[in-house]
C-alpha positions in Angstrom: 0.0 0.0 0.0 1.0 3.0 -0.7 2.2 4.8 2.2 1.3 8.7 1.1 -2.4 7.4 -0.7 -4.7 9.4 0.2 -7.8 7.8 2.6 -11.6 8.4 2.1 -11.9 10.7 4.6 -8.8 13.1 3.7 -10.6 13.1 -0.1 -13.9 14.0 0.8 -12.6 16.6 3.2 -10.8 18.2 -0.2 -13.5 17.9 -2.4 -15.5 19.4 0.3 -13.0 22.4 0.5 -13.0 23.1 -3.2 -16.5 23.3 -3.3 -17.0 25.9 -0.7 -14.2 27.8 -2.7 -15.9 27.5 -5.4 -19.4 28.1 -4.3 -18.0 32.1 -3.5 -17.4 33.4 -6.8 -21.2 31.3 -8.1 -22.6 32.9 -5.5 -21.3 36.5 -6.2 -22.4 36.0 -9.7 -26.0 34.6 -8.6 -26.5 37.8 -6.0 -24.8 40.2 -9.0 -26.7 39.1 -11.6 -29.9 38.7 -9.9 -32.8 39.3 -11.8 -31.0 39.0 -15.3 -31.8 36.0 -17.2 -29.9 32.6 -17.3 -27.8 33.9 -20.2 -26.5 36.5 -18.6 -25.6 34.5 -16.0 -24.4 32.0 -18.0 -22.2 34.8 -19.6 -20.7 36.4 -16.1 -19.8 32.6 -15.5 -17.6 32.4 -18.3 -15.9 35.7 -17.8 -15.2 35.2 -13.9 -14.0 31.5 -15.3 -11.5 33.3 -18.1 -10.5 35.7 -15.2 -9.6 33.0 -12.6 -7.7 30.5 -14.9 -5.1 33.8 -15.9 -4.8 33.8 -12.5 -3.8 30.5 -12.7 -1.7 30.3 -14.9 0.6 33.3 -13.7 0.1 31.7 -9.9 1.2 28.2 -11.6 4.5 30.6 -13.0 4.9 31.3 -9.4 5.3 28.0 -8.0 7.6 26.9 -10.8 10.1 29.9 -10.1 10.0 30.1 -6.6 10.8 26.0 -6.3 7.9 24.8 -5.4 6.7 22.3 -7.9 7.5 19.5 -5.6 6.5 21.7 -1.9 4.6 18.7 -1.9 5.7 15.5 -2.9 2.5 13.5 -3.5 -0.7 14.1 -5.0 -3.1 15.6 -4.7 -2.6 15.6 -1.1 0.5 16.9 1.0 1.8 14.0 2.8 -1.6 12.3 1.9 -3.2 15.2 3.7 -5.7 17.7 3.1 -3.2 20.7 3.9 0.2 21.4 5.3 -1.4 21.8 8.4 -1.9 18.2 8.6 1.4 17.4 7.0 3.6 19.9 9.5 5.5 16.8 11.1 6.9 15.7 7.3 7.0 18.9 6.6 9.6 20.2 9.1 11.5 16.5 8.6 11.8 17.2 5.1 13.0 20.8 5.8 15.2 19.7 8.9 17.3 17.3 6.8 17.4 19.6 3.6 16.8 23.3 4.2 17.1 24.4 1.0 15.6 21.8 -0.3 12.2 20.9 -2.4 10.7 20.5 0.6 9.5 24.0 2.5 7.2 25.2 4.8 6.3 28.1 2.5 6.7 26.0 -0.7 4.4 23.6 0.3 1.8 26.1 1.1 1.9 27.7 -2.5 1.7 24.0 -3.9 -1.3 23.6 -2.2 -2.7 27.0 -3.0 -2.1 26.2 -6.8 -3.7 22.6 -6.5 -6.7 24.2 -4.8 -7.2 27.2 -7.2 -6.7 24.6 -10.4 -9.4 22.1 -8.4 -11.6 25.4 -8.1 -11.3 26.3 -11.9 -11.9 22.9 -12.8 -14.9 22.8 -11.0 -16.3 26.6 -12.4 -15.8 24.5 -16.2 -18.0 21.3 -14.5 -20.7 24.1 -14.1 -20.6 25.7 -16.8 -20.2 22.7 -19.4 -23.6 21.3 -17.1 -25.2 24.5 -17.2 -24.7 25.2 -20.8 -26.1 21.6 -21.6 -29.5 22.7 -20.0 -29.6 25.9 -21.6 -27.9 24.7 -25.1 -31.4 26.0 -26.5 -31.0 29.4 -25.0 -27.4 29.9 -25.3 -25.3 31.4 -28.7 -22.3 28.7 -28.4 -22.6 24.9 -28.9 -22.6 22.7 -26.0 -19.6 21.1 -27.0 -17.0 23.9 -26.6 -17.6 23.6 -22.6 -17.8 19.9 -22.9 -14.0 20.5 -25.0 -12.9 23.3 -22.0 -14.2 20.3 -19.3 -12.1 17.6 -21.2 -9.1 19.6 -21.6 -8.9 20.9 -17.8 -9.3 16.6 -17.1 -5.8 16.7 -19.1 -4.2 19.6 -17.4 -4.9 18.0 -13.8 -2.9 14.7 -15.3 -0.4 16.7 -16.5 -0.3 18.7 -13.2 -0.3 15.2 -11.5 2.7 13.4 -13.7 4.4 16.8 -12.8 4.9 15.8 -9.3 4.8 12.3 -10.0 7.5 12.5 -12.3 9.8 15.2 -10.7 9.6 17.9 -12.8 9.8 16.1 -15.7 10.6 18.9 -18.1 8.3 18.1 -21.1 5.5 17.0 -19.0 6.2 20.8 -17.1 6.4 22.5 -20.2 3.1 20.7 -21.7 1.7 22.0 -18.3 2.6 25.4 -19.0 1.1 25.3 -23.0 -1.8 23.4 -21.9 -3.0 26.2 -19.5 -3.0 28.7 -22.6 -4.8 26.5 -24.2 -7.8 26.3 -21.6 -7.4 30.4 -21.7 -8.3 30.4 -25.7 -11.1 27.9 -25.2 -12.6 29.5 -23.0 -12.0 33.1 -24.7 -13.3 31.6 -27.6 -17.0 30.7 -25.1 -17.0 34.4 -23.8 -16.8 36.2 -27.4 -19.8 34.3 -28.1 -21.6 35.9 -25.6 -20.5 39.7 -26.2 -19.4 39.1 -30.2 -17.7 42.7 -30.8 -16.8 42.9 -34.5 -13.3 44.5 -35.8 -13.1 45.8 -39.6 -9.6 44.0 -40.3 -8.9 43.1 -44.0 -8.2 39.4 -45.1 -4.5 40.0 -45.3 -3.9 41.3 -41.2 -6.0 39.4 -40.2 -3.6 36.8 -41.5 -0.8 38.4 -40.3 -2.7 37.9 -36.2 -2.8 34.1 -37.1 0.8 34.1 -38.5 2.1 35.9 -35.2 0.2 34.1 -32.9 1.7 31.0 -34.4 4.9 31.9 -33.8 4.3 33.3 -30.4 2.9 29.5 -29.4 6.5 28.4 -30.7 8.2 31.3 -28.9 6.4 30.4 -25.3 6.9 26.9 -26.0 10.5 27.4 -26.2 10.6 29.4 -23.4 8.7 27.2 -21.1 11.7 25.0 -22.3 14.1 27.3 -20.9 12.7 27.4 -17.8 11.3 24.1 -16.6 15.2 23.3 -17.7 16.3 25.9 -15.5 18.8 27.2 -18.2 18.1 31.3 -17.8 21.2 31.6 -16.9 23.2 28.9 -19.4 24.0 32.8 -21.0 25.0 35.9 -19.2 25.4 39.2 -20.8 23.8 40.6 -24.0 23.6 40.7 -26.5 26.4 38.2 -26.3 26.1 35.3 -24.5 29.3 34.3 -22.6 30.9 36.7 -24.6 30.5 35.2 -27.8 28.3 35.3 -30.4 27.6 32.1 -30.7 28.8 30.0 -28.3 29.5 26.3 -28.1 26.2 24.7 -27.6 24.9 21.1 -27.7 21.2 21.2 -29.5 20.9 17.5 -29.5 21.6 17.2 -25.7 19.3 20.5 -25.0 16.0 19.3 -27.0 16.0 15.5 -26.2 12.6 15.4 -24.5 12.3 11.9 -23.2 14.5 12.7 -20.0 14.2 13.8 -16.7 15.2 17.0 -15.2 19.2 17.8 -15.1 20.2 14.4 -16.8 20.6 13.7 -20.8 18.7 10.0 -22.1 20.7 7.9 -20.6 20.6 9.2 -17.4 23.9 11.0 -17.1 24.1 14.6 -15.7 23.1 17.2 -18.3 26.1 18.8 -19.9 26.0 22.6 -19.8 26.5 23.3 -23.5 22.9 22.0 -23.3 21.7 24.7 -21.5 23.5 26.8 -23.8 21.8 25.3 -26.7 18.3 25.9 -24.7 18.5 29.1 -23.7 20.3 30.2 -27.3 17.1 29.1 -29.2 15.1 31.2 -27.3 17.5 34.3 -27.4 17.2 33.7 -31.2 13.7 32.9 -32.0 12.5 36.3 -29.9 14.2 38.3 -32.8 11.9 36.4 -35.0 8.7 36.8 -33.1 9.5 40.6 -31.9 10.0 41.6 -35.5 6.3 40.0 -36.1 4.6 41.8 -33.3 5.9 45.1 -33.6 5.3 44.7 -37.4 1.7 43.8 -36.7 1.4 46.4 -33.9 2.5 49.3 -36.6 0.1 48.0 -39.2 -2.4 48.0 -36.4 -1.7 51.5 -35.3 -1.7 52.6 -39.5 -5.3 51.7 -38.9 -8.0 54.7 -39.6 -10.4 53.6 -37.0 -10.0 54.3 -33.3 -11.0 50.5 -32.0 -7.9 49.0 -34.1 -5.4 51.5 -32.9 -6.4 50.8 -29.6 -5.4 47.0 -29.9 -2.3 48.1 -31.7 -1.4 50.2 -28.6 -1.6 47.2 -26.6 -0.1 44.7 -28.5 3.1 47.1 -28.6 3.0 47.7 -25.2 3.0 44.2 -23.9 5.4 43.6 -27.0 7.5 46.2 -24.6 7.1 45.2 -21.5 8.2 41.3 -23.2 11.3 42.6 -23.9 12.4 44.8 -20.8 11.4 41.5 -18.8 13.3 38.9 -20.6 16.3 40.8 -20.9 15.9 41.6 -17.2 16.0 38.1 -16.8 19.3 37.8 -18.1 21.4 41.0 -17.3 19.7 40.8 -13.3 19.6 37.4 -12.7 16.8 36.0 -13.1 14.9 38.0 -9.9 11.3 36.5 -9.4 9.3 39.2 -10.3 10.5 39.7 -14.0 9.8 36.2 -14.5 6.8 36.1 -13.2 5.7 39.1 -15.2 7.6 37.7 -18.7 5.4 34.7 -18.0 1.8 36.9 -17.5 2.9 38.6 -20.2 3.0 35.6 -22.9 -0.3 34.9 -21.4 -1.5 38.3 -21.9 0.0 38.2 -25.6 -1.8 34.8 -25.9 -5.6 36.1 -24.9 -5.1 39.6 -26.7 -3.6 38.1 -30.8 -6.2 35.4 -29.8 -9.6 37.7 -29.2 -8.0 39.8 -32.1 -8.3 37.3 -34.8 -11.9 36.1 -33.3 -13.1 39.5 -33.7 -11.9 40.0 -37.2 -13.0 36.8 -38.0 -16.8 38.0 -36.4 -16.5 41.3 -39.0 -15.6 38.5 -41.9 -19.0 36.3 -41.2 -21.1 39.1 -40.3 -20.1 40.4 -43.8 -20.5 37.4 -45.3 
């Protein structure tokens, strides 16, 4: 038996918790919206849903750069309890006999925060997949989009479970990391459906949102590589890295995904020109995706009407604030609240190229 399994009475105690946290923001939207029709609740639900999983995924950022991915080494439980209350005596055993270890006080309070704010989310999408069901009739989005949100969060919680399971496995981390922008487009894409707000971009920019966003995906990707790799730092200085150009790097080390964390495929410790290699890709494929987002910011801003300006304005200034935090990253160090914000930020980037091309798309089949 397993020795950290979690026993009937520990799980019903945290399904019990995430339930009251979740029955606060359903009942702020029930007392807010009182008097409006299912729709509009319906509608608020999604929003507030939208709202919370950004603030999970930048909170999710937070417990992979502050070390806390493993504050907790079981799951879902801590110690096969309910909180780190319960787990305090493995707790302080853990941080006795390693200090600076995985194993914290504080980290295992923000592993727990994350697990109950993901449980929380997940539950918002049960709702709303359920309640959008019953109302499919009265409702101006298909069923099945929920139902999609409801599968996908199923597969984020794996993921979020192999990811403690498997000790930061670093492509099981980094499909953690894509697959929580992916829940923020799904359910963007429920939300516009409620509110459709139509923007008059021409065939070929709107094109030019899809291309970007495409390569933004790679970009993130990439960078969640960097990071659940924990090779920010394989390059100091810029634009030179180690003082070269181009240094010595090994790209078939670096992106070798079956491993684990810090070792190459066979096991043996990961050679730094790895890192090299990691962090390098990135460096390089920003140049790329900068040149496409201020490039589609500018034709943005060329714009005649005020709306489109307005998401031009945006787009360059989280293109901005992009690149002040990344190189931050780099030239300070790595300090925890650049990365946290470089991390928002790709999120932010994420929701804003992908509302942009719904929108256009809206104009395209309104005018249809």
């Amino acid at each position: 038996m397993n020795p950290l399994a979690l026993d009937p009475s520990t799980a019903l105690r945290m399904a019990a918790t995430v339930l009251l946290i979740a029955l606060v923001p359903l009942a702020w939207i029930w007392l807010r919206r009182r008097g409006t029709d299912r729709r509009a609740r319906l509608a608020a639900l999604t929003a507030l849903t939208l709202f919370l999983t950004f603030d999970l995924v930048a909170f999710g950022a937070f417990t992979r750069l502050s070390d806390s991915g493993l504050g907790c080494p079981d799951w879902p439980g801590c110690y096969a309890q309910a909180s780190p209350l319960g787990a305090r005596a493995d707790i302080h055993e853990a941080q006795a006999a390693l200090p600076s270890g995985p194993v914290t006080w504080s980290k295992a309070w923000i592993e727990m925060i994350h697990r109950y704010l993901a449980a929380t989310v997940g539950t918002l999408i049960v709702v709303t997949a359920l309640a959008t069901w019953i109302e499919r009739r009265h409702t101006p989005i298909s069923p099945w989009w929920p139902t999609a949100t409801l599968v996908w969060v199923v597969i984020q919680g794996l993921f979020g479970k192999y990811t403690v399971t498997l000790k930061l496995y670093p492509a099981v981390v980094t499909l953690h990391l894509l697959g929580g922008l992916v829940l923020l487009v799904l359910l963007a894409r429920q939300r516009e459906a409620y509110r459709p707000r139509a923007l008059v971009l021409p065939g070929a920019l709107r094109s030019g949102v899809a291309v970007a966003l495409g390569l933004l995906w790679v970009q993130i990707a990439l960078g969640g590589w960097v990071s659940t790799n924990y090779a920010v730092l394989a390059c100091s200085g810029f634009p030179l890295c180690n003082g070269r150009w181009w240094p010595q790097a090994d790209f078939g080390a670096g992106f070798t995904f079956l491993r684990g964390l810090g070792v190459d495929a066979a096991g043996a410790p990961l050679p730094f020109d790895a890192l090299v290699a990691i962090h390098l890709a990135h460096r390089s494929f920003a140049a790329v995706v900068a040149a496409a987002l201020a490039g589609l910011a500018w034709a943005l801003l060329r714009r005649g009407d005020a709306a489109t300006r307005r998401w031009g304005r945006a787009l360059a200034l989280l293109l901005a604030l992009q690149l002040a935090t990344g190189l931050s990253n780099v030239v300070l160090g790595w300090p925890l609240p650049a990365a946290l914000i470089h991390t928002a930020g790709a999120a932010a980037l994420v929701l804003l190229l992908t509302l942009l091309w719904l929108r256009g798309g809206a104009r395209a089949a309104a005018g249809a």
